[in-house]
VEXVO-584356 format. One line per 10 residues: number of its first residue (from 1); their letters; for each residue x, y, z of C-alpha. Coordinates in steps of 0.5 Angstrom, whole numbers. Layout:
<atoms>
NUM	a	X Y Z | ...;
</atoms>
This chain:
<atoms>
1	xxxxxxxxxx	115 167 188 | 120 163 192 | 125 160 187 | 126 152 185 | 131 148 188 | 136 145 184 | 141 141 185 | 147 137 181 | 152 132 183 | 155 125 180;
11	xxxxxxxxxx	153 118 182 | 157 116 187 | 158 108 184 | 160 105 192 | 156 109 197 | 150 111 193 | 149 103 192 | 151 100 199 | 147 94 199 | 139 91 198;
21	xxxxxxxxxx	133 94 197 | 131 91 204 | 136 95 208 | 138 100 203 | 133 105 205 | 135 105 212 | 143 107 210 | 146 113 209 | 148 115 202 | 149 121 200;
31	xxxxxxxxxx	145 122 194 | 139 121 197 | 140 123 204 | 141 130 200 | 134 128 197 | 131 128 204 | 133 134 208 | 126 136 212 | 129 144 211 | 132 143 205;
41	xxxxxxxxxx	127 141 199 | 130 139 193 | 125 141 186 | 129 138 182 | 136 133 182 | 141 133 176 | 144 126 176 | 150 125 171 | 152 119 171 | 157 115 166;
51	xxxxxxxxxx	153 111 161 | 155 104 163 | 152 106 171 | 145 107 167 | 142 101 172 | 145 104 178 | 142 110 177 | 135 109 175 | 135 105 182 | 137 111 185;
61	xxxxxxxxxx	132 115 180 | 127 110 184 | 130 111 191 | 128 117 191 | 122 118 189 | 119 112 193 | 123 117 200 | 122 124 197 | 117 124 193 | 117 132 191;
71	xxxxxxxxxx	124 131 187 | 124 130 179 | 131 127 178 | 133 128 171 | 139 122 169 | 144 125 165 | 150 121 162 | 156 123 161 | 162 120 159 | 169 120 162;
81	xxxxxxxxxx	174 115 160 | 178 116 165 | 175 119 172 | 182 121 176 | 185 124 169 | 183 132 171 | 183 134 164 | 178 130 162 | 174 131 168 | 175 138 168;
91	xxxxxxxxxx	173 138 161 | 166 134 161 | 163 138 167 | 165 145 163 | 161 141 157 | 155 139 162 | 155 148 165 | 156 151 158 | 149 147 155 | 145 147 161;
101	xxxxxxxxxx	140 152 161 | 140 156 167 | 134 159 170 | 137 164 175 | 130 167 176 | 126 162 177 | 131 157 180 | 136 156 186 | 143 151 184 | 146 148 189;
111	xxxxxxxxxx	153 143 187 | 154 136 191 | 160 134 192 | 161 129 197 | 161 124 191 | 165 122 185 | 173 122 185 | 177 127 188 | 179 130 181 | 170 132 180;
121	xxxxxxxxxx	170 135 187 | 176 139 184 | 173 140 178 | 166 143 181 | 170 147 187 | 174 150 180 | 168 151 175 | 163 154 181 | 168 159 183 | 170 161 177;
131	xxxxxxxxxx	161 162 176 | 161 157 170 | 156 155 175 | 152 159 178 | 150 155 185 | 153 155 192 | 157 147 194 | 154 143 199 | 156 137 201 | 153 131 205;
141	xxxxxxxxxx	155 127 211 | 153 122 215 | 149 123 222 | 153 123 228 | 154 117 232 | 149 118 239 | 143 121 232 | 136 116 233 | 135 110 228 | 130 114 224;
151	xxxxxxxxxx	135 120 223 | 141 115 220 | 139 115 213 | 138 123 213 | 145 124 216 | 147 131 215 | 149 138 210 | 152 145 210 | 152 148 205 | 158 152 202;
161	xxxxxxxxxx	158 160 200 | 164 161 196 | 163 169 197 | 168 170 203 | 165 176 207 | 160 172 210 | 165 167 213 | 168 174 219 | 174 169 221 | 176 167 215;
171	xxxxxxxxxx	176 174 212 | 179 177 218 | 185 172 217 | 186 174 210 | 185 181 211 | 191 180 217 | 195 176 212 | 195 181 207 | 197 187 212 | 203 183 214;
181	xxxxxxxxxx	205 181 207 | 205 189 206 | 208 190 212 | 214 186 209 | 214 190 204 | 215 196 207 | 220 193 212 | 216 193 218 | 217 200 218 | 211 204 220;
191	xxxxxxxxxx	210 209 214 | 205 214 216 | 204 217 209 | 198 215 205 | 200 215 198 | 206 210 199 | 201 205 204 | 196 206 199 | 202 204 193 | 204 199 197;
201	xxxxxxxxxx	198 195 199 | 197 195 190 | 204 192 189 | 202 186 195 | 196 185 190 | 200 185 184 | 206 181 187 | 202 175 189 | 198 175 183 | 201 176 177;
211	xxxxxxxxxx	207 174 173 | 207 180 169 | 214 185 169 | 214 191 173 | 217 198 173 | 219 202 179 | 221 209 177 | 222 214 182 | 228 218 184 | 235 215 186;
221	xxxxxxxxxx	235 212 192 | 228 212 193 | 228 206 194 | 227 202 188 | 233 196 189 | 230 194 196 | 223 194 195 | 225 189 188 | 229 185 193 | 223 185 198;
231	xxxxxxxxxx	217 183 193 | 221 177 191 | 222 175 198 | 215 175 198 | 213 172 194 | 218 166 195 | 215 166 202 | 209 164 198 | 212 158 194 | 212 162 187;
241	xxxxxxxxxx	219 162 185 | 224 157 184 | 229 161 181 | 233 166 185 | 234 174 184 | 239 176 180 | 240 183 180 | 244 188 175 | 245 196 174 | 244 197 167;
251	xxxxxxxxxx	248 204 167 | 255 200 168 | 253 195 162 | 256 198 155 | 258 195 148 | 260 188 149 | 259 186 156 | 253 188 155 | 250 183 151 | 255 177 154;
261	xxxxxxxxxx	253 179 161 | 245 179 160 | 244 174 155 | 251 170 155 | 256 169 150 | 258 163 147 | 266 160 146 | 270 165 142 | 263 169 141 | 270 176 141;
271	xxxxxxxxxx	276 177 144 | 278 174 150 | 272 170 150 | 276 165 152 | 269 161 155 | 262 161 154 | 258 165 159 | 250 163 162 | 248 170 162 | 244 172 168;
281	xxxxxxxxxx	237 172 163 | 239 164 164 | 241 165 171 | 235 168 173 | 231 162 170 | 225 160 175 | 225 167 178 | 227 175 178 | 232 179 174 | 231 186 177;
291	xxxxxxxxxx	235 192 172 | 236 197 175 | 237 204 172 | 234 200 165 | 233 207 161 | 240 205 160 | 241 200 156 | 243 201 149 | 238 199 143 | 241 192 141;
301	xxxxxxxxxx	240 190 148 | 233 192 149 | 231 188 142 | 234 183 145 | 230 183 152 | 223 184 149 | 224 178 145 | 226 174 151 | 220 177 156 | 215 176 151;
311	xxxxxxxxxx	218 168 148 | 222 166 154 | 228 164 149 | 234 168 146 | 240 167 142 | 246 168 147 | 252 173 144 | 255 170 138 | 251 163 138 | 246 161 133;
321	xxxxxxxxxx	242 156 138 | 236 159 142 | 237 158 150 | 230 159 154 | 229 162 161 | 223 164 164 | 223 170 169 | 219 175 172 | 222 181 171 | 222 188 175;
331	xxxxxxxxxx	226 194 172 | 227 200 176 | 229 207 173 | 230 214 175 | 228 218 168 | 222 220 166 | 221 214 161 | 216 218 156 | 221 222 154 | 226 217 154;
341	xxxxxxxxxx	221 213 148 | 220 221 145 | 227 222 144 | 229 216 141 | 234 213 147 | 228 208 149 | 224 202 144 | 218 204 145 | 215 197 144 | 219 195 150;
351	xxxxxxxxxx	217 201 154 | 209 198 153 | 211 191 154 | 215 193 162 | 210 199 164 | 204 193 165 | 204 194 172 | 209 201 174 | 209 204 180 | 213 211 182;
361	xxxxxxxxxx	216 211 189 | 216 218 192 | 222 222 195 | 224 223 202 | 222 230 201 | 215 228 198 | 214 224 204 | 217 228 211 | 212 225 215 | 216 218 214;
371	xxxxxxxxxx	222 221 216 | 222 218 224 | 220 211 223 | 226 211 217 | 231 214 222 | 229 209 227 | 229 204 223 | 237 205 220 | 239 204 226 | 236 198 228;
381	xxxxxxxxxx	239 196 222 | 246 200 223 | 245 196 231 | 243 188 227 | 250 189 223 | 255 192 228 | 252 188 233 | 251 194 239 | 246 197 241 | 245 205 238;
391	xxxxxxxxxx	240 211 242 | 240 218 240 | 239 222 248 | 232 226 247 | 235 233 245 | 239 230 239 | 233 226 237 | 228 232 237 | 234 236 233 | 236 231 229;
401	xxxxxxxxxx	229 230 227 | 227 238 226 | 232 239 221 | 230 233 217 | 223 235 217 | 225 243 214 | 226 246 208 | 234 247 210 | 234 239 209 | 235 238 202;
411	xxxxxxxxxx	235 230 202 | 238 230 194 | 240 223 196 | 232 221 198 | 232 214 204 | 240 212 201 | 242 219 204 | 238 219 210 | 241 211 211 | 249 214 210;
421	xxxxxxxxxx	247 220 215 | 244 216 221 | 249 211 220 | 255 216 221 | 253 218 226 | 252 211 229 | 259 210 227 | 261 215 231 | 257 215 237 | 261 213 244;
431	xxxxxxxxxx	259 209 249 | 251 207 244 | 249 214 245 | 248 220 239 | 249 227 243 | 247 233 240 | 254 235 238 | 254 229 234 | 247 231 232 | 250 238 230;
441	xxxxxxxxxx	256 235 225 | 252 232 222 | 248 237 220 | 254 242 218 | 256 236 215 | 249 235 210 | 249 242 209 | 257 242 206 | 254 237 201 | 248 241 199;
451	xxxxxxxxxx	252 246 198 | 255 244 191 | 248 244 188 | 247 253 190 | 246 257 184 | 254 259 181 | 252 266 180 | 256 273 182 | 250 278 181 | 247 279 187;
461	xxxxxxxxxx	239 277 187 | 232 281 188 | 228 277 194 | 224 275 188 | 228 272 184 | 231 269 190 | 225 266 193 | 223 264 186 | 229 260 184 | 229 257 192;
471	xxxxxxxxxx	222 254 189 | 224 251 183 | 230 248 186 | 227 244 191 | 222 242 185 | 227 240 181 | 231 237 186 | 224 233 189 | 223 230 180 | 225 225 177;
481	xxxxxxxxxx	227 228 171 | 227 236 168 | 220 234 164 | 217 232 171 | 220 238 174 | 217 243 168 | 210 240 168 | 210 241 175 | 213 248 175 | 209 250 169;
491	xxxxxxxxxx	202 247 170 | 198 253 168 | 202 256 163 | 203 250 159 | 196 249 158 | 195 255 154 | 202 253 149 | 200 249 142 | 206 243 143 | 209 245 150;
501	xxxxxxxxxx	216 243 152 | 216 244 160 | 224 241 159 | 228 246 154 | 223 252 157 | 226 250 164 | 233 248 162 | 233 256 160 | 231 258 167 | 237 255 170;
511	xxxxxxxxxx	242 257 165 | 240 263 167 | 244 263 173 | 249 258 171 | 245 251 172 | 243 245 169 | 239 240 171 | 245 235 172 | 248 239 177 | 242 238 181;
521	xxxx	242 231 180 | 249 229 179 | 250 222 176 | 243 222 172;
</atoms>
């Protein structure tokens, strides 16, 4: 059964009146040219209108019948005080949508936009987009120039589906805007690994369609810092931040400073505090506070930051007046932060309010494939800097590249290592070219640092020891933290265990040749 057509729209009190009856019928007015499209018949026209336009509107009531008599309109008064005041237009027409009763089934509905102020057209874009009404838009307009006499009263339409698959430019666009803002992320390097795309593509979403706090844990040197600075360019370049970013690593606040640096302090607040301090909380008002290393605030500090991420206001250190900031906020840790909660280091109530949206950066060992493009992009970098122009000779690169993809290279310092090693050698190329012999030192010279993570034991090792100990190395060495590490490690035994404890069962392991997980990760 073909569904009846429905359209709802608003007098247009200049251009739906447009003189008298004699020559009205022979203009254009968009109301009841709608009414007399050959190929698109309207059943049945809601005409709200305000009370005092009650004459108008039966007029064009009796317009229409007389040009199209198959259209019912049914006048719906509609009071609006104001018709340029966006919140009581708004407000009057989510009134109208709510009561009306829609018969989907039966009925097909179309929203006329051509009429009213430019705050309704608005108010209708909004509430259809957002399915209050279950209708496409359509607009009017009036014929062209060079169209027959009997064709100047009926005009023209298009009608506008808000479902953007079907416009195949439009929705390319989108598609080729997204990508590049993902390639911004990435630094225009051309990551081949498909987790870390698929990672990147939802932190683009999530960047430019949310407010809320973000948490990006990983490893050191993961990348974590740069990927903060990216996002909020990103969404700089897309107008939504005023403020600016400010940055700290939470691991070099303690005590005192702690307090007066995040949260400000007032004259006298302790000693030496010979002025009053903003804080960066305020600093970062209108844009983004990135915390690194965040695990390592203290108890105090971090009861403090949850009520200024949840309430936007706090008191600064010593003060009794609160100050209000309203930032994003993006934290970045390497700690496994469950077991931070668990262990008591961490609020737990702040942990839930900051892991919205986490996201965890892999290592270079989890991601070997994007070895080369990152080399090739430290030395642009290296290039852009210095101001001269750096290349590797074809043998160095190829040798250079088949030790960074092999088990020998550790890379215990992730994307921050690689960039310092492609940078010394930079440094010490002559003439712009990376020779195999530089290529070779550096080598010698990466491996020496990794050296100080080998077992410090006497006892000779069986091979089986030896390879077992190897495995676990390089796990611990890829995790972020020894639970990480453990649940990895123990996948399967652990399952059988009432309360396993992947992390003191692992700790053990390690002290058996005269390991612990900090030497494998010094400065964690």
């Amino acid at each position: 059964m073909k569904k009846r057509r429905v359209v709802i729209g608003v007098l247009g009190t200049v251009m739906d009146k447009r003189g008298k009856r004699a020559n009205r019928l022979r203009k254009w007015r968009p109301t009841v040219a709608l009414c007399q499209q050959p190929d698109l018949p309207v059943d049945r026209l809601e005409l709200l209108h305000q009370p005092q336009d009650r004459g108008m509107a039966e007029q064009l009531t009796e317009d229409i019948r007389l040009l199209s008599p198959h259209t019912t309109v049914r006048p719906c008064p509609v009071t609006i005080a104001d018709p340029w005041d966006f919140e009581e237009v708004y407000a009057a027409f989510l009134d109208f949508a709510t009561r009306y009763k829609f018969d989907t089934e039966n009925e097909e509905y179309l929203v006329h936009i051509t009429t009213g102020t430019h705050v309704a057209q608005i108010c209708w874009f909004l509430l259809t987009e957002a399915r209050y009404l279950p209708a496409s838009l359509i607009q009017t307009g009036p014929a062209s120039r060079d169209a027959p006499e009997e064709a100047v009263p009926v005009g023209r339409y298009s009608i506008i589906d808000l479902d953007l698959s079907r416009y195949t430019t439009l929705t390319s666009r989108f598609q080729r805007e997204q990508q590049e803002s993902i390639s911004f992320l990435k630094a225009g390097i051309d990551t081949r690994n498909a987790t870390f795309n698929a990672l990147i593509d939802q932190i683009e979403r999530v960047a430019l369609r949310s407010t809320a706090p973000v948490l990006l844990t990983g490893p050191t040197g993961a990348g974590k810092s740069f990927l903060a600075n990216r996002i909020y360019q990103l969404k700089q370049s897309r107008h939504q931040l005023t403020g600016r970013l400010v940055a700290v690593n939470c691991a070099t606040l303690r005590g005192d400073n702690a307090m007066s640096t995040l949260f400000g302090h007032v004259k006298g607040a302790f000693t030496g505090a010979a002025t009053a301090r903003a804080g960066l909380l305020r600093e970062a008002d209108g844009g983004v506070l990135f915390l690194d290393e965040i695990a390592e605030l203290g108890l105090d500090e971090q009861a403090m930051l949850l009520k200024a991420i949840e309430e936007k206001t706090f008191f600064p250190f010593g003060s009794d007046k609160e100050v209000r900031s309203d930032f994003q906020l993006i934290a970045g840790t390497h700690r496994d932060m469950r077991q931070w909660v668990a262990e008591g280091r961490f609020r737990e109530d702040l942990f839930a309010r900051i892991n919205m949206w986490s996201f965890a950066l892999p290592g270079l060992a989890q991601r070997r494939e994007d070895i080369a493009p990152n080399v090739e992009y430290e030395l642009q970098r290296f290039a852009a800097e210095a101001q001269s122009q750096v290349r590797f000779d074809k043998e160095a690169r190829e040798r250079y590249l088949r030790f960074a993809d092999s088990p020998q290279a550790l890379w215990r310092g992730n994307f921050r290592e690689l960039g310092s090693s492609v940078a010394r050698m930079a440094t010490l190329a002559d003439q712009g070219r990376i020779t195999l012999a530089l290529v070779e030192e550096e080598i010698v010279r990466l491996q020496a640092n990794w050296q100080t993570a080998k077992p410090s034991v006497a006892m000779e090792l069986d091979l089986f020891d030896q390879r077992q100990l190897e495995t676990v190395l390089e796990v611990c060495r890829r995790s972020a933290s020894l639970s990480e590490a453990g649940r990895e490690l123990f996948a399967v035994s652990r399952m059988k265990k009432v309360n396993p404890n992947d992390a003191d069962r692992l700790r053990k392991y390690l002290a058996r040749f005269g390991l612990s997980w900090e030497s494998l990760h010094p400065g964690s």
